[in-house]
N, C-alpha and C positions, 0 to 999 in steps of 0.2 A: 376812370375813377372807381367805380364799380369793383371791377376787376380787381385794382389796388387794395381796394377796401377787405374784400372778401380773402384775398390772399392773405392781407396780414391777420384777419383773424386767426384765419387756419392754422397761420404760423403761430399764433400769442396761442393757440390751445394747444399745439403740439408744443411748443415749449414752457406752459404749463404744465402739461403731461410730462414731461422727461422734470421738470422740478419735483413732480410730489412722485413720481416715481420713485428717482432719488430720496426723496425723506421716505418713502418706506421701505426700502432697501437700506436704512439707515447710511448712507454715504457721510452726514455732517454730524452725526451723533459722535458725542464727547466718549458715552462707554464704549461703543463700536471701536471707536481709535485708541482707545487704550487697552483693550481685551487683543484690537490686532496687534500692536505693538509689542504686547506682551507673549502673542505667537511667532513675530518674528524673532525675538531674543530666545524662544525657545528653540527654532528652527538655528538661529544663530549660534546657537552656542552648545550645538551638538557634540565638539570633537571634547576632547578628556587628554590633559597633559600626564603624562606617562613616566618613569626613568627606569634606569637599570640596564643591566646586561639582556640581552637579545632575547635567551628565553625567562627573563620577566617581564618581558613585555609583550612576550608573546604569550603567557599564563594572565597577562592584564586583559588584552586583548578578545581572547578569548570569552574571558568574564564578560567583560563588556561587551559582547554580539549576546549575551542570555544562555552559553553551552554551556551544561547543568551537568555532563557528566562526559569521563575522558576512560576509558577502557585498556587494558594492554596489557606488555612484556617489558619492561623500561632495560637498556642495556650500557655497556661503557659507554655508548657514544648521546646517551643522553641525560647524562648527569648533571649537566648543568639544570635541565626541565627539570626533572627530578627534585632538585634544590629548591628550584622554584616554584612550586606543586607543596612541597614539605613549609617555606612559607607560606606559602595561601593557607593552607591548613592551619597552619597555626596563628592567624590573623584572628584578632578576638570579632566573634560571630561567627567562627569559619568559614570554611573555603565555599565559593559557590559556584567553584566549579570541582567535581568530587572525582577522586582517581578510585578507580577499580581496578587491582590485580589479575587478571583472571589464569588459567594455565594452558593457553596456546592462543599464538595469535588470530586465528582463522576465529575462535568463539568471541573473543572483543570485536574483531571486524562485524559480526551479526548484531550484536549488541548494540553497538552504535548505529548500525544500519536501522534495527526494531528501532532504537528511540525516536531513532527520524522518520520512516515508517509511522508512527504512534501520534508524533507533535508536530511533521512538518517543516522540525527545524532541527540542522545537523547535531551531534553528539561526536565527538572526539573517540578515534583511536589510535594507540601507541607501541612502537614497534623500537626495534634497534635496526641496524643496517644489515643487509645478504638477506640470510637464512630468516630472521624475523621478521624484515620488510615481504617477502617472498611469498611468507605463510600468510599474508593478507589477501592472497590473491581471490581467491574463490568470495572471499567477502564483500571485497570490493566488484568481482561481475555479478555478485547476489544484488548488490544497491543498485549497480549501472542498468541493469534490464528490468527491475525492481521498479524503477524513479525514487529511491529512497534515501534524500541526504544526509551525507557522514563526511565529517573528516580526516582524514587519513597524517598523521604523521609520523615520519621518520628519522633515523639518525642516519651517518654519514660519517664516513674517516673524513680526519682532515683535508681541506681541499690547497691549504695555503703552505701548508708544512709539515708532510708528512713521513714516517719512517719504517712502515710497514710494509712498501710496496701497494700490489694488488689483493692482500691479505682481504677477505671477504669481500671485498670491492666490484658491487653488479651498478649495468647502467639501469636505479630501479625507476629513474623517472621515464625512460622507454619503454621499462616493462609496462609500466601502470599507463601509460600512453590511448591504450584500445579498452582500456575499462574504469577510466575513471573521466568525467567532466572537464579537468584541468589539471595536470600535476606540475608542479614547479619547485626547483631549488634554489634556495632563499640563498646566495654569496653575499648579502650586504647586511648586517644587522640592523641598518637602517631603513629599510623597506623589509621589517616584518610586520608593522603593521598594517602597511595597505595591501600586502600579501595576505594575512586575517581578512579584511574586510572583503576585497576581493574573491576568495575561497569561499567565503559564505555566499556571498551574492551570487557565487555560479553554483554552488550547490543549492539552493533553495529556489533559483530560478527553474522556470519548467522548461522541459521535464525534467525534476530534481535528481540528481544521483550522486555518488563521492566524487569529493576533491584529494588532493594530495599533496603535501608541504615537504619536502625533506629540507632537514638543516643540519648542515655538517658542526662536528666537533668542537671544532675551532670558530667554529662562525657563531654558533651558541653562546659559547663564552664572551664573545668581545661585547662592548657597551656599546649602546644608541646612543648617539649623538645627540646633545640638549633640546638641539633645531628641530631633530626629529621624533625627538619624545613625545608622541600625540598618537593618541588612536582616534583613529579616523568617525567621521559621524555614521550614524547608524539607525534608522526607520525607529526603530524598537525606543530612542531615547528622543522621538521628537511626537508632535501630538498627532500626527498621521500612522504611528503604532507600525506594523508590517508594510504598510504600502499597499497598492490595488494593482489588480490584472486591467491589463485591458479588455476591453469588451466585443464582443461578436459584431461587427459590420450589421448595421440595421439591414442594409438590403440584403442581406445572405438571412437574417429574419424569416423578413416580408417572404423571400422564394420558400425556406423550409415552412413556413403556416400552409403557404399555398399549394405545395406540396404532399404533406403531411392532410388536407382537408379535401386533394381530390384520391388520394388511396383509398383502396377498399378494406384492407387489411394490414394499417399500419401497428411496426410494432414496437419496443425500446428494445434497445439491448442496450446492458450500464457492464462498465468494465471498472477496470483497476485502476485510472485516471480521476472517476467518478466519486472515488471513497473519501470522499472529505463528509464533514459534519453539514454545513450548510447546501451543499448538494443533496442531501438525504432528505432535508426537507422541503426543498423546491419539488424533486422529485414527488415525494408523498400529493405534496401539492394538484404538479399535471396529472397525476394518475386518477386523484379524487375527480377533479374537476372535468374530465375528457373521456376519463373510462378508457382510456387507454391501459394497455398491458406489456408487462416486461419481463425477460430471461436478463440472467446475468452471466458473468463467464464466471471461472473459480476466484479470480481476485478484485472482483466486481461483487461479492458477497456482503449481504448487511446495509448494502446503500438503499434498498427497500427493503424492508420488513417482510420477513415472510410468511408473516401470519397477513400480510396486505392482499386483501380480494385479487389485486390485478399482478400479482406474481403467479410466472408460471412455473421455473424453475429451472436451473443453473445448464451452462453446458461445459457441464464436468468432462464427457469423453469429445473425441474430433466430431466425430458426427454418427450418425447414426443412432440415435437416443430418442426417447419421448421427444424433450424439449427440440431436439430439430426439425418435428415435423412441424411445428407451431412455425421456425426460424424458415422451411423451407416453401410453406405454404403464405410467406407474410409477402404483401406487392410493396412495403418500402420498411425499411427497419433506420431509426434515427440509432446510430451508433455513439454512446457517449461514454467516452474517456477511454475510447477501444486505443491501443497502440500494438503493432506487432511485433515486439515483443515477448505478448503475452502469446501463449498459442491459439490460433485463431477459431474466433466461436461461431464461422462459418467460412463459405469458399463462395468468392465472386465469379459469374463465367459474365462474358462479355455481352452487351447490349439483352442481357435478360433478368429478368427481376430476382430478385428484390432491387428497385432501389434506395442505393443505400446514401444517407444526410449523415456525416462524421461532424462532433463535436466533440472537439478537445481542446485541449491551452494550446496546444503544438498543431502545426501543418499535421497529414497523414504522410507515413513514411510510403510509396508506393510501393506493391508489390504483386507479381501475380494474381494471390488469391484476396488482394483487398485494394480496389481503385476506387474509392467513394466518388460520388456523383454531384452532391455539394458539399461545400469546404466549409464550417463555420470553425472560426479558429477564435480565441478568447476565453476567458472566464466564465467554468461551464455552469457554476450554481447561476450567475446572473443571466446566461442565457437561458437556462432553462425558466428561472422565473418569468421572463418576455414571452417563455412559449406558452407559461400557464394561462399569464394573462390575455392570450390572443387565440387563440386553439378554442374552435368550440367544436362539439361532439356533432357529428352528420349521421344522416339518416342513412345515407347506405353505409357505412361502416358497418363490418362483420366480425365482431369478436367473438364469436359462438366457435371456432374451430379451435382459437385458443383455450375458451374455458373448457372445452371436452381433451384437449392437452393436456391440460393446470388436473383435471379430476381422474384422469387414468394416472399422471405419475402420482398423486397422493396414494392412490391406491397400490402401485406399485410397491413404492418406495417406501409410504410412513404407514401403509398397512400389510407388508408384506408379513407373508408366517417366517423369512428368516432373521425379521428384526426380533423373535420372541423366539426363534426356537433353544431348547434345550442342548443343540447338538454341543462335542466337548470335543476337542480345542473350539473356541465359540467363535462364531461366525462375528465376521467381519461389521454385519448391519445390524445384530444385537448388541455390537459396541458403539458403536452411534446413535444406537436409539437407548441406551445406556444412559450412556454419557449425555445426552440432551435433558434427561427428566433429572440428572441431577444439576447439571450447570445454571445457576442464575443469570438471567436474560445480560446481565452486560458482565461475565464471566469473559476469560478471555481464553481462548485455544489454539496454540501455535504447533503448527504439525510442521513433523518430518517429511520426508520425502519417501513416497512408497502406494501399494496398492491400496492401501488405506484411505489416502488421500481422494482418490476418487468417491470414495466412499461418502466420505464428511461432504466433499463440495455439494454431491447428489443428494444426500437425503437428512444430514444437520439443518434444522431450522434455523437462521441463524437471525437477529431480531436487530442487531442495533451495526452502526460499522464498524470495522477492526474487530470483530469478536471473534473471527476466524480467518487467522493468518496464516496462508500459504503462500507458496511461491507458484507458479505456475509461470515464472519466465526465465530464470536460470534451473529451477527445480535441483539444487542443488541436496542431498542428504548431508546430516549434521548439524542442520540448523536448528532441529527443535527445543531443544532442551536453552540456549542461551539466548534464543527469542523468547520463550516465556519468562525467562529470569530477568531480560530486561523490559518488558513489561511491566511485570510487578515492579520495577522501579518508578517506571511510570506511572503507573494507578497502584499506590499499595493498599488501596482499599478495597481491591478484586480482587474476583478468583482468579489467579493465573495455571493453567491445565499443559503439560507438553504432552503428547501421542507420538513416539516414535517407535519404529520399526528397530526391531534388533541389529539393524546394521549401521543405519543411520545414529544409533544412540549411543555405540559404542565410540565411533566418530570425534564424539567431542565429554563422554562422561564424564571426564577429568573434572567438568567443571561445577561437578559435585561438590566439590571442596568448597567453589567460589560462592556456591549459594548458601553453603551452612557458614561462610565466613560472612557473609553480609546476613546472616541472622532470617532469611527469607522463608515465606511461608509459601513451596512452590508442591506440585506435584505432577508425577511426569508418568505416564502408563508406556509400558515398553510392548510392545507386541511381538511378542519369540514366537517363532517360525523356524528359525534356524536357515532361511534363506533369504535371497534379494529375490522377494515375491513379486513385485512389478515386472522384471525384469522374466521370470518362470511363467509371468501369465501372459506375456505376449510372445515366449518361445512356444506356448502353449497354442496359444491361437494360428502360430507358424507352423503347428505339426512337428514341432521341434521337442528333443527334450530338453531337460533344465540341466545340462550340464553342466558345472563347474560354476553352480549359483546357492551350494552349500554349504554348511559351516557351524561347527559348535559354540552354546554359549554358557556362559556362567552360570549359577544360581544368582540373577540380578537383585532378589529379596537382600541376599547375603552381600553382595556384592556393595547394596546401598551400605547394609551395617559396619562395615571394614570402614568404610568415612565418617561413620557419625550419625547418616541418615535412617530414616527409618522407611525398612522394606517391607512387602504386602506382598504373598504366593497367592494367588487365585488358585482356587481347586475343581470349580465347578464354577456353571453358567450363574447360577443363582446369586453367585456371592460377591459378583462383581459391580453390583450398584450399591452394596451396602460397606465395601470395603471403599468405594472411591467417592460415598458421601462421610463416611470417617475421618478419609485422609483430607477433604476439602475442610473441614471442621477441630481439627486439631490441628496447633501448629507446630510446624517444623518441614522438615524436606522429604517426603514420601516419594519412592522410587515401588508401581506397583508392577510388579512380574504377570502376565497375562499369556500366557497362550491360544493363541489364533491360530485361525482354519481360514482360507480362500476360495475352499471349495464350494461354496454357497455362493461366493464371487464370478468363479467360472461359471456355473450353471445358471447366474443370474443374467450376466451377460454375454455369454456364447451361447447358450439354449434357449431363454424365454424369451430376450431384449427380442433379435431380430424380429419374432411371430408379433410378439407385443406391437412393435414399430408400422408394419407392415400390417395388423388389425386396423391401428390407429390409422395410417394413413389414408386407407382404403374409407373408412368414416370420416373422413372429412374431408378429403375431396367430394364425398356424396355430398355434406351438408353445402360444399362451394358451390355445389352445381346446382343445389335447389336455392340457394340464395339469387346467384347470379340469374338462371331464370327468372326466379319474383321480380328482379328490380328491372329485368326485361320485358316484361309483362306490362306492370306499371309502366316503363316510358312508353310501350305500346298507346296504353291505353289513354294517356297524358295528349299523345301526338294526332290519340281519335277525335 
């Protein structure tokens, strides 16, 4: 009886419990059931009934995924889009999704890559079939190695009835096969729009990169079927907004805390996976609260602050730099948003330290010189918040070799005498430190491809993310000048800055025209050389000479004015902060002429770096070895 009694108790309070459970979880509440009702009809009634011919519904489509802007060369084979592009436009409110002309297809394929780049979410560009499909290509392996969603479309002769033969006729969906996420051609008008939905989904998915649609001629023109006049549902138009990543495996957590709390000298390293907005301040976070310290690679820039105590500083070159004696003297380095791709900001050998804790959305690609030791795969801001909140700071931790890193390259780098000297053509580091004291902190600077670039990555302060966009995975030249133009589309409330090398700028100048035609306030500094200097200072380091890496250039002052623009000749060191805080401050499209010197370049890094490196290293394996003794001592003394 007893027994009876006391069980049913337990049973009446546990099924108490699960009742007012229930009423506080609100399960019988009248507004509860009708707030969710009201979500499932929104979740319900996601898709959007559509009509028209194939590419208006492919121009519907598109609107309806949020693509704000479509780039290109439009050709006979895409006249139908076209028509349907010149509707939207004229739909009262206008178009919201905006065509941009520009004058070769390789500088729209950048374009749209920057926007996606910038917002995370693809931007549209547009080609004809062969020759203009073709010219996308470098654009599209800049996104693919990049992770930078774009969508690619194409035209196509007829596929159903044709009269041309093989007139311009490539197979371009095999070309684009090894550099884009998924390419497909659309035969059915009727599956263009979950052909849309799909191409976004895989281009925004990680790791993001281009899609590619071709639609032939003839397949353009015909109509959607009524049945299938619907654009599919889409995140964006239900109350879950974008969608969520998944998340890091708790126990792959609990091991990297565990980990991470018996090193001596752990360290971060933040890559180009890392660059989102709320990563930047998760990061800020662990660094505050742990006293942990981090380098970044070159597209791993701006995810910490670099005026932040615990940045040491980039690794701009392979190795052999300041920043790697920090990387090679570290016993476990948490790698986040590293993918190889990018070029690697250091080299793994087998069962010796560092080890390395990889954190990214993606698996690690494996490779020789990078076999990480634990896997965290998921959503890197929300993991890294878990590690703020569980990380606490140990007594033996040694960050003393790092801050004696962190204070030789400031010295190096942002107090060197060739960031100030006089010398004419001007050194490479006076245009960096230049160009820093005028750019405001969320300015935006998009570099070309060239010896320059090492430059900026090493010694630009760079303060916020995306403020300084490079490539560092395809390293492609030509990109400068229509990354920063679409930028400024992006934020037209910035400074948008290009920096390219006179070989790379000549590349794609044409597209001079397209930024005085969209009315933009951009300016772009060319650096004349009269050579492909990257390329001269590592024949240089080879005992080689530069042969056949020379080349004459225009007067690029004048050069801008035959367009419209307005040009700036630098004459001297002195005149180039005060001509390139002018050009930021006036509007229109400033093309500034700059002659550069390397030679403060070479002697910087073939003459001083080694001694410098080889100082530093020697200093701090001494301070390891008086550490490691103290903390021997102590257990000694512990164990007395």
């Amino acid at each position: 009886f007893f027994f009876v009694a006391d069980n049913c108790r337990m049973l009446g309070r546990h099924f108490r419990g699960i009742a007012s459970t229930s009423l506080r979880r609100g399960y019988a509440t009248v507004s509860d059931t009708i707030e969710g009702r009201k979500m499932f009809q929104q979740y319900l009634q996601t898709s959007l009934p559509t009509e028209g011919r194939c590419t208006d519904v492919l121009v519907s489509s598109l609107e309806a995924e949020n693509v704000e802007w479509m780039f290109g060369i439009p050709g006979e084979e895409n006249l139908d889009l076209l028509d349907s592009l010149a509707k939207s436009h004229r739909r009262q409110g206008g178009a919201k999704m905006k065509l941009v002309v520009t004058r070769h297809e390789q500088a729209a394929g950048f374009m749209a890559a920057t926007v996606g780049r910038l917002t995370g979410h693809p931007a549209a560009c547009l080609s004809t079939l062969g020759p203009g499909a073709t010219n996308f290509s470098t654009a599209l392996a800049y996104g693919f190695l990049g992770g930078f969603p774009m969508i690619c479309i194409t035209g196509q002769k007829p596929i159903r009835h044709s009269k041309q033969g093989a007139f311009q006729i490539l197979d371009v969906v095999g070309h684009f096969s090894e550099i884009t996420k998924m390419t497909k051609s659309v035969d059915d008008p009727d599956l263009i729009s979950p052909a849309v939905r799909n191409a976004i989904l895989t281009s925004r998915e990680e790791k993001p990169g281009p899609v590619h649609l071709e639609i032939a001629e003839d397949i353009a023109a015909l109509p959607v079927h009524k049945e299938a006049g619907w654009i599919f549902p889409c995140p964006t138009r239900s109350p879950i907004g974008r969608g969520r990543r998944p998340l890091v495996e708790p126990k792959a957590i609990d091991h990297a805390v565990a980990l991470i709390h018996s090193a001596k000298r752990p360290l971060i390293c933040i890559a180009a996976g890392a660059n989102r907005k709320r990563t930047q301040n998760a990061m800020k976070v662990l660094m505050q609260k742990t006293g942990l310290m981090a380098v970044c690679t070159q597209m791993g820039k701006g995810v910490v602050s670099e005026d932040n105590p615990g940045y040491i500083g980039c690794t701009a070159l392979s190795d052999n730099d300041l920043v790697h004696v920090a990387i090679k003297n570290a016993d476990l380095i948490i790698n986040v948003g590293h993918d190889i791709s990018e070029k690697p900001p250091f080299i793994m050998e087998h069962n010796k330290p560092p080890l390395v804790i990889h954190l990214n959305f993606t698996r690690p690609n494996v490779d020789p010189v990078y076999f990480p030791h634990l896997v965290m795969v998921g959503d890197i801001s929300e993991a890294v918040w878990q590690l703020a909140a569980r990380i606490r700071a140990q007594s033996h931790w040694n960050f003393g070799p790092f801050q004696l890193v962190k204070d030789r390259s400031v010295q190096m780098l942002w107090n060197s005498p060739y960031a100030t000297s006089d010398a004419w053509p001007m050194t490479v580091q006076r245009l960096v430190a230049d160009t820093r004291k005028v750019m405001p902190a969320d300015g935006i600077v998009s570099l070309d491809n060239g010896m320059y670039k090492i430059w900026f990555a090493r010694q630009y302060k760079t303060l916020q993310p995306n403020t300084l966009l490079l490539d560092n995975a395809l390293a492609t030249m030509g990109a400068g000048l229509p990354c920063a133009m679409a930028a400024k589309l992006v934020f037209p409330e910035r400074v948008s800055l290009a920096v390219c090398g006179d070989g790379g700028f000549m590349m794609n100048s044409q597209e001079i025209e397209t930024a005085l035609r969209l009315k933009q306030h951009i300016v772009c500094i060319v650096l004349n050389n009269k050579s492909y200097g990257m390329i001269a200072w590592k024949a240089h380091s080879m005992g080689m000479d530069d042969f056949g890496l020379e080349y004459g250039n225009p007067d690029f002052a004048l050069y801008a004015r035959s367009y419209g623009a307005i040009g700036h000749n630098v004459t001297a060191p002195g005149e180039f902060e005060t001509i390139l805080r002018k050009a930021i401050e006036e509007p229109g499209v400033h093309i500034i002429d700059l002659p550069i010197t390397y030679e403060s370049s070479d002697a910087a890094l073939h003459d001083e770096l080694p001694k410098e490196v080889a100082t530093l290293q020697e200093a701090v394996g001494k301070m390891i070895a008086e550490h490691d003794a103290a903390l021997a001592a102590m257990a000694d003394d512990l164990r007395d």
